[in-house]
C-alpha positions in Angstrom: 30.5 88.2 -37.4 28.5 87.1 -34.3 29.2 88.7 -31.0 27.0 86.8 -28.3 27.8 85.6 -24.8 26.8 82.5 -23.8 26.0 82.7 -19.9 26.3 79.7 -17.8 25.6 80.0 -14.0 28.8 79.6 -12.3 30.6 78.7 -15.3 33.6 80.8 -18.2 31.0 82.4 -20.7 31.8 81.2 -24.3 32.2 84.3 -26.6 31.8 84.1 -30.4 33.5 87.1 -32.0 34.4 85.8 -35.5 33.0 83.6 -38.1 33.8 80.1 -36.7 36.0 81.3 -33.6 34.8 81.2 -30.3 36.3 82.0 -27.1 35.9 80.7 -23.9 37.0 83.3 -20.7 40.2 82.8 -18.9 41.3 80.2 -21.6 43.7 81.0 -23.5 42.6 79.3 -26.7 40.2 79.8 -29.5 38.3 77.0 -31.1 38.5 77.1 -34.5 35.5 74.6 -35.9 35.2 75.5 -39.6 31.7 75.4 -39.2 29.3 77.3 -41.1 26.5 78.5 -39.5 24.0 76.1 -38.7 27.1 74.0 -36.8 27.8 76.6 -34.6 25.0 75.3 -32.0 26.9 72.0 -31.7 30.5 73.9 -31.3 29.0 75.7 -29.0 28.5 72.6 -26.8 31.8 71.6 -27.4 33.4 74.4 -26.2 31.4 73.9 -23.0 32.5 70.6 -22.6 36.1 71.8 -22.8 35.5 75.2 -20.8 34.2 73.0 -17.6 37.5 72.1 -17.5 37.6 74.3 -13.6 37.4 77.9 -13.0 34.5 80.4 -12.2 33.6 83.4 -13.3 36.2 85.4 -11.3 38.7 83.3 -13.1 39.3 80.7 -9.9 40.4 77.4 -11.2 37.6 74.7 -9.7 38.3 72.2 -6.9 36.8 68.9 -5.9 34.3 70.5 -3.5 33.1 72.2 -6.3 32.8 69.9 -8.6 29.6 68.0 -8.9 29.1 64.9 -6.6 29.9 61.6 -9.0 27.3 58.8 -9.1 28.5 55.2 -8.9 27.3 53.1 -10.7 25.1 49.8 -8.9 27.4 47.0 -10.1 25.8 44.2 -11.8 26.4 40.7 -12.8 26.1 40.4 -16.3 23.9 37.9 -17.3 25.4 34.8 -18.7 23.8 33.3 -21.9 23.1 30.3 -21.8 25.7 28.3 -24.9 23.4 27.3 -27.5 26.0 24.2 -28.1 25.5 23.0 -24.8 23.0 20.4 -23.0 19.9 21.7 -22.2 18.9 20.0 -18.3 15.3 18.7 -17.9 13.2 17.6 -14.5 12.0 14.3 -14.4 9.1 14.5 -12.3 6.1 11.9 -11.2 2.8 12.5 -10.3 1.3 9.5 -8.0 -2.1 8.6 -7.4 -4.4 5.9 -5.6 -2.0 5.2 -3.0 -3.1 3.5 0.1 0.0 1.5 1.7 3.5 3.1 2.4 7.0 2.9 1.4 6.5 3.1 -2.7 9.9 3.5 -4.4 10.0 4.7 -7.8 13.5 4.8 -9.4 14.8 6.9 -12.5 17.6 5.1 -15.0 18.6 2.8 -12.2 20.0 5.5 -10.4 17.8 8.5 -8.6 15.5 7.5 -6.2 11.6 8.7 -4.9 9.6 7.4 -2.0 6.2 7.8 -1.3 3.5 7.6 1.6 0.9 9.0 0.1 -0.1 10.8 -3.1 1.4 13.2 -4.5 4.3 14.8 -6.9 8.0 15.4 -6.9 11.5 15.3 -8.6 14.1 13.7 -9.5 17.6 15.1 -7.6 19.0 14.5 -10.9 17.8 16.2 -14.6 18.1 14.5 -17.5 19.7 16.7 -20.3 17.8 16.9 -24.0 17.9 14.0 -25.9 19.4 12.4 -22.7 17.4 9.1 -21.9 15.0 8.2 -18.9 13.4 5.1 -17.7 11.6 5.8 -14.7 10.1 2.5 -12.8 8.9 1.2 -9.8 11.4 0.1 -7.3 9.5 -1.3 -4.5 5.5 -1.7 -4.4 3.8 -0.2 -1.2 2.8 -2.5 1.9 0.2 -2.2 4.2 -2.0 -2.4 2.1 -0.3 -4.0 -0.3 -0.6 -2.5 -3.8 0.2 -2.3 -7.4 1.7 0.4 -8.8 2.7 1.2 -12.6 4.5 3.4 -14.6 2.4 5.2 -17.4 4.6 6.3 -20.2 7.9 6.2 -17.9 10.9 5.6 -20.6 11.9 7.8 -23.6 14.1 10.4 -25.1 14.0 14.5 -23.1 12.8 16.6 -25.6 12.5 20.5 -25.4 10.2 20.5 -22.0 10.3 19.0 -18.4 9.3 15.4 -18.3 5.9 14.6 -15.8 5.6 10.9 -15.4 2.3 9.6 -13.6 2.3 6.5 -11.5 -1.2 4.8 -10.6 -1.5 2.5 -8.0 -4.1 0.1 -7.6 -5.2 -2.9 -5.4 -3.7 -6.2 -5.7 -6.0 -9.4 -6.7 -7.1 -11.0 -3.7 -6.2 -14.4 -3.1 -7.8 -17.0 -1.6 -4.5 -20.0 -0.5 -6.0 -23.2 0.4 -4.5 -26.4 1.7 -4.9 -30.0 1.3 -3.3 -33.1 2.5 -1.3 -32.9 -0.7 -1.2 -29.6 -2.5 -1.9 -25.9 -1.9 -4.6 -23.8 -4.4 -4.5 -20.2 -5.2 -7.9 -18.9 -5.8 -8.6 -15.5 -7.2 -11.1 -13.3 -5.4 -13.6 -10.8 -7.4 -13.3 -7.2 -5.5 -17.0 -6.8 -5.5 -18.7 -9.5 -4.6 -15.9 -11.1 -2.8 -16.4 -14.4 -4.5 -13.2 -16.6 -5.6 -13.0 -18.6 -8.5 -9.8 -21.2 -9.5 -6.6 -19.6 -10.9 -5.1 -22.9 -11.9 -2.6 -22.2 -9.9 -0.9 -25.0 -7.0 2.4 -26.2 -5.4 2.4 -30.0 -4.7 3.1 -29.4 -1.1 -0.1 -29.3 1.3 -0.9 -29.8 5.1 -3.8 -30.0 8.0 -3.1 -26.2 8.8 -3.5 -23.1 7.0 -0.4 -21.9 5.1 1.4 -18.5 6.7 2.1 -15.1 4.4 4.9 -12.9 4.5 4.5 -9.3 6.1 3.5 -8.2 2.9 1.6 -10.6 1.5 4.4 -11.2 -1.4 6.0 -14.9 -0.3 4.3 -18.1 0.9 5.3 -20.6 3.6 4.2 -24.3 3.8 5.3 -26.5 6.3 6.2 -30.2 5.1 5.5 -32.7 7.9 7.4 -35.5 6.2 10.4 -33.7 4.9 10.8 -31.6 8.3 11.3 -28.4 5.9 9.4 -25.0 5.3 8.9 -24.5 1.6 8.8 -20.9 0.2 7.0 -19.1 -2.5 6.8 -16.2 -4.6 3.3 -14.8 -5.3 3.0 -13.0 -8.4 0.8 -10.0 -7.6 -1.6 -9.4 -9.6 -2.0 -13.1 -10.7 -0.9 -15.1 -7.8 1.2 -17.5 -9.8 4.0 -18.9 -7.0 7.4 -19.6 -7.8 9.9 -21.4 -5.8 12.4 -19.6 -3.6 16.2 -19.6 -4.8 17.4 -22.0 -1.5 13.7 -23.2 -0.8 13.2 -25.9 1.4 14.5 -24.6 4.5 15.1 -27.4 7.0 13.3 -26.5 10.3 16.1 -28.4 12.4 13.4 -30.6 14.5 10.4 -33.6 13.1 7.5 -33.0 11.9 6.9 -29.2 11.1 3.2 -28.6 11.3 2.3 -25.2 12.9 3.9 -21.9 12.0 2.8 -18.2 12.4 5.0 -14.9 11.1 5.7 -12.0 13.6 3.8 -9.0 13.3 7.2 -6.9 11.9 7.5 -9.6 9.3 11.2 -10.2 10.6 10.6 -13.6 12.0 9.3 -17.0 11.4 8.6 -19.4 13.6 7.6 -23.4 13.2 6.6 -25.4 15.7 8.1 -29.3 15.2 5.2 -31.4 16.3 6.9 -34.4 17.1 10.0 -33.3 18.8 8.7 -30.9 21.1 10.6 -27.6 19.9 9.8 -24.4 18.1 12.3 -23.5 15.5 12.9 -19.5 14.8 13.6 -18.1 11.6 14.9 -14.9 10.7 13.5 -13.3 7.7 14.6 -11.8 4.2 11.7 -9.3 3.4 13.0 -8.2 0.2 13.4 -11.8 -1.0 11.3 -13.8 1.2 14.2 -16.2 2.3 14.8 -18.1 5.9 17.5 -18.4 8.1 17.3 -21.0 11.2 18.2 -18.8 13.8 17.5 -21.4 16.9 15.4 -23.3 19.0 14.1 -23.5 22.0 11.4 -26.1 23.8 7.7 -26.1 23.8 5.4 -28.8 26.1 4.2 -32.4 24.1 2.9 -32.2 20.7 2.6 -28.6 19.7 -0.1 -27.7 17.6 -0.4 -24.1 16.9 1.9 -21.1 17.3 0.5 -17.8 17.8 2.4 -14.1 18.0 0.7 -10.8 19.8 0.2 -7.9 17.7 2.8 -5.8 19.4 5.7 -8.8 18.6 6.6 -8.6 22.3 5.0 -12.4 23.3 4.7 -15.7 21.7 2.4 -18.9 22.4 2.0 -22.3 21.6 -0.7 -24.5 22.5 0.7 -28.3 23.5 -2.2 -30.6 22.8 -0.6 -33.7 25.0 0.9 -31.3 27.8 -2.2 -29.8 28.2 -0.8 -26.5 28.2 0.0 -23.4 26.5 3.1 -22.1 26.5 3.9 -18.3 26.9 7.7 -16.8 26.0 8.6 -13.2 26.0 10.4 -12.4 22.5 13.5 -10.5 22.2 12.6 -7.5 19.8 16.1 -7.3 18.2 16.8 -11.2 17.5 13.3 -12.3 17.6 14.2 -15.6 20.0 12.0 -16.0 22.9 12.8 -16.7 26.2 12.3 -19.3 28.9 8.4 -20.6 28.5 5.7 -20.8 31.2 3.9 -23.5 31.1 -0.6 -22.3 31.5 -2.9 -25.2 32.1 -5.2 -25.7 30.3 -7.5 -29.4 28.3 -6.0 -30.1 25.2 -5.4 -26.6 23.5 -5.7 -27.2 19.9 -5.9 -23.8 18.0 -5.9 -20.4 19.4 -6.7 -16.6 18.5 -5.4 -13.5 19.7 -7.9 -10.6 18.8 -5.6 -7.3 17.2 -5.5 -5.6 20.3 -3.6 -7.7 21.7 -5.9 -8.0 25.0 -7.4 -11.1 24.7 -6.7 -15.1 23.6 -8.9 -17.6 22.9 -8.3 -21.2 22.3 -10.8 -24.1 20.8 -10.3 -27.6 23.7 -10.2 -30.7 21.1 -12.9 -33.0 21.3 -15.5 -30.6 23.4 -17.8 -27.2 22.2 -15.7 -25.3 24.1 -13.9 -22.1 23.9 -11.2 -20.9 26.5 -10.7 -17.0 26.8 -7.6 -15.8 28.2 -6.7 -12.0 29.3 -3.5 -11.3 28.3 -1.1 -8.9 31.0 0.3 -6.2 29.3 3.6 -6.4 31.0 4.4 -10.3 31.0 2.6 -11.4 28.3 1.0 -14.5 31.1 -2.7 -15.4 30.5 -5.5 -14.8 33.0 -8.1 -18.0 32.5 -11.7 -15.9 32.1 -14.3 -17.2 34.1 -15.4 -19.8 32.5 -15.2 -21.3 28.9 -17.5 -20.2 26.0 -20.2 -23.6 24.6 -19.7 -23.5 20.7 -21.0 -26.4 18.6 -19.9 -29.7 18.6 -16.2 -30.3 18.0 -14.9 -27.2 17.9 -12.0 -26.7 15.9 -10.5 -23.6 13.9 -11.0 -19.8 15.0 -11.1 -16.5 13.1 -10.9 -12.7 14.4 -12.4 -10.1 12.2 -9.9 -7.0 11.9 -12.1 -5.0 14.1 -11.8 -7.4 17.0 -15.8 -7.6 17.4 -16.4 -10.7 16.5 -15.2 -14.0 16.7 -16.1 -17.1 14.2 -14.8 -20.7 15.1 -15.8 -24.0 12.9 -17.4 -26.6 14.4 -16.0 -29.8 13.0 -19.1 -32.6 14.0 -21.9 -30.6 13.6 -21.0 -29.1 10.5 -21.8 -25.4 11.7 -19.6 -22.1 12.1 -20.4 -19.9 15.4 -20.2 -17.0 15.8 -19.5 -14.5 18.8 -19.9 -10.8 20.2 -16.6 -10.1 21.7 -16.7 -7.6 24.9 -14.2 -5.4 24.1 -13.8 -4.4 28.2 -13.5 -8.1 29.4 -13.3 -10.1 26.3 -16.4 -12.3 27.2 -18.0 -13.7 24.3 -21.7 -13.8 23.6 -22.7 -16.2 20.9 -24.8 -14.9 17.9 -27.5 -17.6 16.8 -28.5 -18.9 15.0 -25.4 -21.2 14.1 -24.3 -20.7 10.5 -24.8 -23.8 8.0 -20.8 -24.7 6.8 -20.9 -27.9 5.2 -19.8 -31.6 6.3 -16.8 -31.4 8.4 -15.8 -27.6 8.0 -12.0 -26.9 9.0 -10.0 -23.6 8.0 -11.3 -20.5 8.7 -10.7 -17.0 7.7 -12.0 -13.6 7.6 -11.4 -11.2 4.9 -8.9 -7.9 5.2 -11.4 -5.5 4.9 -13.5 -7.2 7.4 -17.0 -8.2 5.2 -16.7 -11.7 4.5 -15.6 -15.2 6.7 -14.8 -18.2 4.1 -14.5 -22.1 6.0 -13.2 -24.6 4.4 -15.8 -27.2 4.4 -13.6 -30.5 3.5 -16.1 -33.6 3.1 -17.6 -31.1 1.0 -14.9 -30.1 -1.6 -16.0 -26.3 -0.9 -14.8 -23.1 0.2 -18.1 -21.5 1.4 -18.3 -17.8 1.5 -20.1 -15.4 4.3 -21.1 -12.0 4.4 -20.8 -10.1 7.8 -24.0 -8.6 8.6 -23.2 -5.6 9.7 -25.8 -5.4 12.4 -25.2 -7.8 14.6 -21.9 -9.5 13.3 -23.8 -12.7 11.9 -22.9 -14.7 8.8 -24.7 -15.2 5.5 -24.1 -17.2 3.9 -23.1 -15.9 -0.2 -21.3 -18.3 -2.6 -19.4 -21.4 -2.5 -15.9 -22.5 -4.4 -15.5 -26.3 -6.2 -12.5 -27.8 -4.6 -10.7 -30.5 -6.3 -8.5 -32.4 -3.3 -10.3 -31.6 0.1 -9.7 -27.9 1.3 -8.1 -28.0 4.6 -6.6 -24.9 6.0 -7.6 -21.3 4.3 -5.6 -17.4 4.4 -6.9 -14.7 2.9 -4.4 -12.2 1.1 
């Protein structure tokens, strides 16, 4: 028999009097475990367990207050796992790199979109699940600069791991688009040396004056005297191939479409008709280079060249008979100027307005000279300079480099390109001798995007001679020269 009391603080003591019985203190009951002795530990606990039922040692029965305080449990959300039978969702994510110009759209499965402005990495809204299909491609190239962007590795099936597609963007091939009396070339310009060399590439549509470029640089517009239409092109980017515009010609609505210039937001076009004194105004499709005649409105006799201020808010046209130059204030939503005033000035033939916006000048036929105009900033009039500017002999075509310090204008009879300091307070010009060596009867002119090189379009010549800006004194020098086939004419630089 064991006799032993089991003390617990507070608590019934368990007695065990007998062989397997034990007793618990103010309970009537005994616990009968058939347990031999080396069980009689764990009945022991048992019979706590049941004794704690209430009570103390003075045979109270226990209460909530004395009772031990209960923990709650912190609630929890179980986790869920994840169904092993189900789709497994996966990013698609690209990586860009080498951009320069804005507004690049990359587009997953024809659906999702991404735009860029610069480099650098996100995701599609969208996931892809595994084994689900992606295609991601470029939806829109960047402008300003115009670039090239591709897709490396952009289609497939998701596997087990997020998808990382890069895009690379690069610059376009230059292009060199030069007119004759009876077809337009595309030349193809090397990035280093700035040379250009034949693509093979023409449209059997040509004219006196250089050809105008979309916005962008992605559709060509050439003017066809005879036919009294604009003719539009696509330019394939990288190699310049054009192709002809669903609804191309576009009937200018007047005779003998010669001039034409593209406003600064790429929204408008506008043509002047030579021989019925009017300036017709298109309205532009960017995203498929087509026209709409919007209207028309008059010009003085004979208008030869159409010019448009950086800020789009002013438009002028030089009228070679009228002896004038014609200044309209644009309307920024429809793009159709107002009533022209009428500025004197001898036979205005082609005119340049430098990329502030602060200054015009205009090449008198059949004299050297070179007419500079201040331009107000509120009206848009012109304020004659001083006095005109002595070029060579018969000067004809003019060119602005981007930076606005220098100007370049060919000089038809004595075969020479000039070449001029521009003042950027007053606009003065100072010419920079000696006179650069163009060829027999140069005519187009045209200065390079990034500023280095001027090309003229020597015509009697068959060439498209090539200058480097020296960088001291704004100079040319002269570099390499392009074989013309039909005699170049008008020149842009893309």
């Amino acid at each position: 028999m064991i006799a032993a009391r089991i003390g617990r603080p507070n608590k019934r003591p368990i007695y065990i009097d007998q062989p397997g019985v034990l007793h618990c203190q103010g309970v009537g009951q005994k616990l009968r475990t058939g347990m031999k002795a080396y069980k009689i530990l764990a009945a022991i606990a048992a019979a706590a367990a049941l004794c704690s039922c209430g009570g103390d040692n003075n045979g109270n029965s226990g209460t909530a207050a004395t009772a031990p305080p209960q923990q709650t449990p912190p609630v929890t959300t179980p986790a869920v796992p994840q169904d092993p039978a189900g789709p497994v969702s996966l990013s698609i994510s690209v990586t860009v790199t080498g951009l320069l110009g804005k507004g690049l759209v990359v587009q997953n499965n024809g659906a999702d979109t991404l735009t860029f402005d610069a480099d650098g990495h996100a995701a599609f809204a969208t996931p892809v699940a595994q084994g689900g299909a992606y295609a991601v491609t470029v939806m829109k190239q960047p402008a300003l600069p115009a670039q090239i962007c591709t897709v490396d590795a952009g289609a497939g099936t998701a596997g087990s791991a997020p998808v990382a597609v890069t895009v690379s963007c690069a610059a376009r091939t230059r292009l060199a688009i030069v007119t004759s009396l009876s077809s337009t070339a595309i030349l193809a310009g090397d990035s280093s040396t700035g040379a250009f060399t034949a693509t093979g590439y023409s449209v059997p549509i040509g004219g006196l004056l250089p050809p105008t470029l979309s916005r962008t640089g992605d559709f060509l517009y050439l003017t066809d005297i005879v036919a009294n239409t604009v003719r539009a092109y696509s330019l394939d980017p990288m190699s310049g191939a054009p192709t002809l515009l669903p609804g191309s010609p576009f009937a200018t609505g007047g005779v003998g479409p010669q001039a034409a210039a593209m406003a600064p937001n790429g929204k408008f076009f506008y043509v002047a008709n030579r021989d019925s004194n009017t300036l017709a105004i298109f309205a532009v499709d960017e995203s498929t280079g087509a026209l709409t005649l919007a209207g028309q409105v008059p010009t003085g006799a004979t208008p030869l060249s159409v010019a448009v201020s950086p800020n789009g808010k002013y438009l002028y046209v030089c009228n070679y008979l009228a002896n004038t130059i014609s200044a309209y204030s644009v309307d920024a939503n429809t793009g159709m100027p107002g009533a022209g005033t009428a500025f004197v000035t001898p036979s205005p033939r082609f005119m340049a307005i430098d990329p502030t916006g602060k200054f015009m000048y205009v090449t008198g036929g059949n004299s050297n000279l070179v007419y500079g105009f201040t331009i107000d900033a509120t009206t848009g009039a012109l304020i004659a300079m001083s006095a005109p500017f002595s070029a060579g002999n018969g000067a004809s075509y003019l060119a602005i480099e981007p930076a606005g310090k220098f100007l370049y204008v060919t000089n038809e009879s004595d075969g020479t390109a000039s070449s001029f300091a521009i003042n950027t307070g007053s606009g003065a010009l100072t010419e920079i001798l000696p006179r650069a060596a163009a060829g027999i009867l140069p005519e187009g002119i045209a200065v390079s995007p990034t500023g280095q090189y001027v090309y003229v379009a020597a015509q009697a010549d068959r060439l498209v001679k090539q200058f480097a800006i020296d960088a001291t004194n704004g100079g040319l020098l002269p570099r390499s020269s392009t074989s013309m086939s039909p005699l170049p004419l008008g020149i842009v630089i893309r």
